[in-house]
C-alpha positions, -999 to +999 in steps of 0.1 A: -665+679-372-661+645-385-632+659-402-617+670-371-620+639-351-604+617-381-578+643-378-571+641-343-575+598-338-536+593-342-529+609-317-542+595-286-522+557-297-489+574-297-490+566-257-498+533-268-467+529-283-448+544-259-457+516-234-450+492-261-417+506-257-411+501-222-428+472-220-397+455-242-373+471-221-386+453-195-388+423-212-352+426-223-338+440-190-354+411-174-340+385-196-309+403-189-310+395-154-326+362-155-289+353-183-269+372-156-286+345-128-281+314-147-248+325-155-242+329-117-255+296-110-236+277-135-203+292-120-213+283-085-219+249-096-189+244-113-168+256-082-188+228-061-177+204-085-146+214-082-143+213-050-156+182-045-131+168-074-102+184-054-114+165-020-119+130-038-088+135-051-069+144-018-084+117+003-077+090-025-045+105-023-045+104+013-056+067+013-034+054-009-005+075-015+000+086+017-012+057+042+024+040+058+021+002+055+044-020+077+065-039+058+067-078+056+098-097+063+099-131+047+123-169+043+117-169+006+133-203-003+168-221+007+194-243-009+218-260+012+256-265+007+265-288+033+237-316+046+252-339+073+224-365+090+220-390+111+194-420+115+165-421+132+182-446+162+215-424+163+204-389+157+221-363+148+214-330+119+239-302+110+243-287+078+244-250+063+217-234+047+223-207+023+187-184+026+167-164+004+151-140+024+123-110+009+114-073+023+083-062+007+075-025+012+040-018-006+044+020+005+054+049-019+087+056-004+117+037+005+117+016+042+159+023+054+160-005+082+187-013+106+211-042+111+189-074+129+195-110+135+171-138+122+171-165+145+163-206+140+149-228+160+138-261+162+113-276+195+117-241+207+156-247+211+181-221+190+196-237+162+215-207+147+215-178+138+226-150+106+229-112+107+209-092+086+230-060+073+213-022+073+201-016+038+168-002+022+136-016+008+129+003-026+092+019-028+067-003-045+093-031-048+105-065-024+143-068-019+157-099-019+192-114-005+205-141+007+228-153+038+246-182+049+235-199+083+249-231+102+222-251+116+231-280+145+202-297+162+205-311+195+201-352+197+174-360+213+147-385+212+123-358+190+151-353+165+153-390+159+112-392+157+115-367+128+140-380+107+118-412+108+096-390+090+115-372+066+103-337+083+123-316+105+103-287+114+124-257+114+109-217+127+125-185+123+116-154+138+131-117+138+124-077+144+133-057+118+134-019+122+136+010+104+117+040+086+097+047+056+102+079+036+076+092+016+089+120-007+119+127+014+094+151+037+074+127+056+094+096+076+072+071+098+096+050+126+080+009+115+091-024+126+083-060+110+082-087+124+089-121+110+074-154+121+078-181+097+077-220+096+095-242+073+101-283+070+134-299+061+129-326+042+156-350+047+152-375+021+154-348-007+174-319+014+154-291+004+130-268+023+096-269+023+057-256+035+075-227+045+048-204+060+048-169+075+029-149+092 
């Protein structure tokens, strides 16, 4: 009997074994799945990022790139060629001023503006004016020409006060128009407008403080 029984102990573990068996196929089927998750995961993470790359990217773009800034419209400097003045009891100032005037354009694209007239004046009086032909502003980039003027001031008491002091005080104002072209698909209608202030010295004929706005 004892014989019998040491016989027949194998077989009641071979069950045992079986559920061994499934047991790691669980186990492995479950990793499986748990690999397949993270892997999931991962990708959907990666698209966020993406995504969120993509929109930093656009609105910097957006913000930059994209944003249409007015352009500025400026009295740069001036020489003049003819200087003709008077004194302080007999007053009297004409001359001709050759001008350096500056567009900036800060935008990505070009600003095309149309013909305009800077006009001078002096104790809100006119004292000439120069026309300002059509051109364009290059992107990123200030252009820069000059123009001839003739400048008379009217005699009055004022004028003689200033040339006592050597300072003529001289404004200049103008609307310039035109359009700004980003990539030849998007155009923007902007105007500038200019405002500046400048002194003529008189004992040194050159321009001075000149300040815009």
């Amino acid at each position: 009997m004892a014989e019998n029984k040491e016989q027949q102990s194998p077989y009641p573990l071979a069950p045992a074994a079986n559920g061994y068996a499934r047991s790691d196929t669980e186990s492995a089927s479950h990793d499986a799945k748990e690999l397949r998750k993270k892997k999931r995961m991962k990708c959907l993470l990666y698209i966020v990022l993406f995504a969120v790359f993509q929109t930093g990217i656009i609105l910097l773009f957006a913000l930059t790139v994209m944003k249409i800034r007015t352009p500025k419209f400026r009295v740069r400097s001036a020489a003049f060629e003819t200087f003709n003045v008077g004194t302080p009891t007999n007053p009297s100032l004409s001359l001709r001023m050759n001008a350096e005037f500056g567009i900036k354009n800060t935008n990505f694209g070009h600003f095309k503006y149309q013909n305009s007239t800077v006009h001078f004046f002096y104790g809100g009086a006119q004292v000439g004016e120069v026309v300002v032909q059509r051109a364009r502003a290059k992107a990123r980039s200030t252009r820069k020409f000059n123009a001839a003027v003739e400048l008379s001031f009217p005699e009055n008491s004022q004028l003689g006060i200033d040339l006592s002091s050597g300072f003529v005080r001289l404004t200049s104002q103008s609307k310039l128009r035109g359009k700004v072209e980003l990539m030849k698909v998007l155009k923007k209608n902007k105007s500038t407008d200019m405002n500046c202030s400048m002194d003529i010295v008189t004992t040194t004929q050159r321009l001075a403080n000149i300040v815009c706005k």
